[in-house]
C-alpha positions as a Python dict, from the first residue, in 0.01 Angstrom:
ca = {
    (1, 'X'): (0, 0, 0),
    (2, 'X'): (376, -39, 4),
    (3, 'X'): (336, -394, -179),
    (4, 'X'): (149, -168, -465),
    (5, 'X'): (470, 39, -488),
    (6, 'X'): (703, -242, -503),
    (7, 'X'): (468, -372, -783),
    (8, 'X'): (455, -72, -994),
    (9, 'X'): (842, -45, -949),
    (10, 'X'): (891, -398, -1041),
    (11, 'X'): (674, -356, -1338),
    (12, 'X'): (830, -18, -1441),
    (13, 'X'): (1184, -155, -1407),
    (14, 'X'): (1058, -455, -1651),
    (15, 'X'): (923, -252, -1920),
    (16, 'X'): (1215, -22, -1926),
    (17, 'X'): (1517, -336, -1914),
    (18, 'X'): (1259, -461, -2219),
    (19, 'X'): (1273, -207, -2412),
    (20, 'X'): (1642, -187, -2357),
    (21, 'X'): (1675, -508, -2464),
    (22, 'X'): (1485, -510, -2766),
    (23, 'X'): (1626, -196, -2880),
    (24, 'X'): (1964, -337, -2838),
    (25, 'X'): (1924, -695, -2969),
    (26, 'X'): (1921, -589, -3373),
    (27, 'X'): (2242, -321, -3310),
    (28, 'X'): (2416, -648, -3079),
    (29, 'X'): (2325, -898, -3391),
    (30, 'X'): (2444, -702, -3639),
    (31, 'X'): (2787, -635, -3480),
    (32, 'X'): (2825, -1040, -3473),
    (33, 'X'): (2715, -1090, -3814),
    (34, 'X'): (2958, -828, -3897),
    (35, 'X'): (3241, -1015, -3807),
    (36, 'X'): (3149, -1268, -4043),
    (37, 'X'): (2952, -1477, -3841),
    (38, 'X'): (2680, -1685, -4024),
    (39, 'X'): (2317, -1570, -3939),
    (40, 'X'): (2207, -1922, -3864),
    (41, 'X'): (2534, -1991, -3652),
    (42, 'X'): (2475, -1666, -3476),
    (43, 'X'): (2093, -1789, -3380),
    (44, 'X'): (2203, -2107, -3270),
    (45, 'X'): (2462, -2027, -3046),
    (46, 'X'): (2245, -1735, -2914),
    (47, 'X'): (1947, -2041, -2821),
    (48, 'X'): (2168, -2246, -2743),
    (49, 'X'): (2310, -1943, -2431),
    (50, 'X'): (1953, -1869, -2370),
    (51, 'X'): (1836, -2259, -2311),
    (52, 'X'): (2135, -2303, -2116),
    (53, 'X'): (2086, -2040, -1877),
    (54, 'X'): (1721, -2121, -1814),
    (55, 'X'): (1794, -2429, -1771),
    (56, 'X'): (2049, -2418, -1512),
    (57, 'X'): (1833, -2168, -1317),
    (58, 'X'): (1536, -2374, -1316),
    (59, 'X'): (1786, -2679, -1175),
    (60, 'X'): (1933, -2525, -928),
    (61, 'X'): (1560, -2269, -808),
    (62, 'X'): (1282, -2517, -909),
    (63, 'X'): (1387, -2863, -1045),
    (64, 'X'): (1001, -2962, -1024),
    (65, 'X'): (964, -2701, -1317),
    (66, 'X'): (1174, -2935, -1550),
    (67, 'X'): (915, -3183, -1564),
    (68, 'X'): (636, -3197, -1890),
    (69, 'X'): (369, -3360, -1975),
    (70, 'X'): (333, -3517, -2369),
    (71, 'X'): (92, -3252, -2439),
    (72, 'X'): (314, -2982, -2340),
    (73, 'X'): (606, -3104, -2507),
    (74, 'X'): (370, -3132, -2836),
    (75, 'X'): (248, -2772, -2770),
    (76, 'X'): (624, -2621, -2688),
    (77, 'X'): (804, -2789, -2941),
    (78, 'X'): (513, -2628, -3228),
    (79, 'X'): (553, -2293, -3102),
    (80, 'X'): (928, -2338, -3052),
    (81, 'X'): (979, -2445, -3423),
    (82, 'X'): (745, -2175, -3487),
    (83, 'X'): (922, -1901, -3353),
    (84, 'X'): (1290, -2042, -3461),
    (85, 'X'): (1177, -1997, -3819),
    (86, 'X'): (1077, -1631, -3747),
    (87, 'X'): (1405, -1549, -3524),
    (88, 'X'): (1557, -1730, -3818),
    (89, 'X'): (1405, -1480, -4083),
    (90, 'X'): (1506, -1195, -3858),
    (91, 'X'): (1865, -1286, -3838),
    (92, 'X'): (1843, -1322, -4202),
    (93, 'X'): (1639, -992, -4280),
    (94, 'X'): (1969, -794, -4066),
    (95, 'X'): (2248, -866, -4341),
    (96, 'X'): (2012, -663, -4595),
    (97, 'X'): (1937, -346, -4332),
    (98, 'X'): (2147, -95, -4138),
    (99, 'X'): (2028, -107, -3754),
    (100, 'X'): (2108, 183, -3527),
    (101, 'X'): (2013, 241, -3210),
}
């Protein structure tokens, strides 16, 4: 039972730094596009952070991980695209609305 604890904790602590995160992201946006930043600048560098830190986690815990097949390349870049136009649209949609937390 004490490995059903750990799990509920684990999965408790997730939802909770989640919803942190999400509820943060829009206020944390906002207060770089205030500066002046471009929206489309602000995305990129923001992907650009995220792919870099994945990436360099995956070298240095599980290089095997950096390996794909044509098929998933076809598959990630769709849903990559995919989801860069709607993070794009977001950024966008936040220098017509106030965000609070």
């Amino acid at each position: 039972m004490p490995e059903d604890r750990a799990g509920r904790a684990a999965g408790w602590a997730g939802a909770l730094g989640a919803s942190l995160g999400f509820s943060l992201g829009p206020v944390l946006v906002m207060a770089v596009l205030r500066l002046g930043t471009n929206p489309t600048l602000a995305l990129l560098l923001r992907l650009w952070l995220a792919a870099g830190l994945l990436f360099a986690t995956l070298a240095l815990a599980a290089p095997r991980l950096l390996r794909i097949d044509r098929r998933g390349l076809k598959y990630s870049a769709l849903a990559g695209l995919s989801t860069g136009f709607a993070m794009l649209l977001f950024f966008w949609a936040l220098t017509r609305l106030e965000t609070s937390l």
